[in-house]
C-alpha positions in Angstrom: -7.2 37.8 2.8 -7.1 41.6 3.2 -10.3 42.1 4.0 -9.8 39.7 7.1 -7.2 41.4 8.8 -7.7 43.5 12.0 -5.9 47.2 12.5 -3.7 45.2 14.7 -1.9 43.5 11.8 -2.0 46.0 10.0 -0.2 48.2 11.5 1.9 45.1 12.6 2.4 44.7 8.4 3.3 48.6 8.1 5.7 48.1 10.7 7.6 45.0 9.1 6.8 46.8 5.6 8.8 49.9 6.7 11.4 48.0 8.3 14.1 47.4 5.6 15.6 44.4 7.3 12.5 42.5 7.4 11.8 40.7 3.8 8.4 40.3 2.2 9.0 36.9 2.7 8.8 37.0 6.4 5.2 39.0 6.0 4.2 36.1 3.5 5.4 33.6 6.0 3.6 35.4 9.2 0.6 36.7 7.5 0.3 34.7 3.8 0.3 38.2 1.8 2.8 38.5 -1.4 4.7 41.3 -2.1 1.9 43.1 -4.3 -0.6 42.3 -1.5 1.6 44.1 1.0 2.5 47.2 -1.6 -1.5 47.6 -1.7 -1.7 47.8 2.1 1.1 50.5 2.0 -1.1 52.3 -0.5 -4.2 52.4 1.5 -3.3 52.9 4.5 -0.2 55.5 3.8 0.0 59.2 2.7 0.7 59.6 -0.6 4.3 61.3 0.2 5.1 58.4 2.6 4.2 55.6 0.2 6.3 57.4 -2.4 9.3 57.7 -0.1 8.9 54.0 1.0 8.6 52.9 -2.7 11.4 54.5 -3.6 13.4 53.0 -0.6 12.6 49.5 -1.3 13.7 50.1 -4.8 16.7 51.5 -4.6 18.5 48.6 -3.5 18.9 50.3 0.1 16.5 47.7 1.3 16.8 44.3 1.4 12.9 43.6 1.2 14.0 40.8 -1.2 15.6 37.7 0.1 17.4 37.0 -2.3 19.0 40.2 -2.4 20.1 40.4 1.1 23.7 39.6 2.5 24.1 36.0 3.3 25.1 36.9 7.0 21.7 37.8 7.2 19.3 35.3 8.6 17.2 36.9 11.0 13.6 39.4 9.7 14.0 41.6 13.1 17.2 43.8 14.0 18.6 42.0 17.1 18.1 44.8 19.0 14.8 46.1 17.9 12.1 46.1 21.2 8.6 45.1 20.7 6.4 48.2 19.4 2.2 48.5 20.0 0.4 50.9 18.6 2.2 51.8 15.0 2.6 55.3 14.7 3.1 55.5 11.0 0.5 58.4 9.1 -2.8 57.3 8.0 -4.8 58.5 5.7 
């Protein structure tokens, strides 16, 4: 499936990826890739420091990547007030 996607949704996975409100569930909904499918993407397509520093993030319980660890009040992927955003602007390699 990875090798089908454009840089458009790419960057649009990077975007939801880095976004802590937005679960992996929502990216395996939109675009049919799992969680390790997604961590992958971050990998290629992220500096090392940055994929570190995301890692670490989504780990620390900060996040709430995982559905079932968000807050039940919670039931939305996008902050309400978050605009629409073209071009990602995350580091590439």
């Amino acid at each position: 499936m990875m090798n089908q996607l454009n840089v458009n949704e790419i960057d649009r996975i990077i975007e939801m990826a880095w976004e802590d409100r937005t679960p992996f569930e929502a990216i395996l909904a939109q675009f049919g890739l799992c969680e390790a499918e997604v961590i992958r993407i971050m990998r290629l397509n992220l500096k090392r420091s940055s994929f570190n520093l995301w890692r670490k993030r989504v780990n620390s319980g900060v996040s709430q990547k995982q559905a079932k660890k968000r807050n039940l009040e919670i039931d939305r992927f996008r902050c309400s007030r978050q605009r629409a955003i073209t071009q990602n602007k995350i580091s590439k390699r």
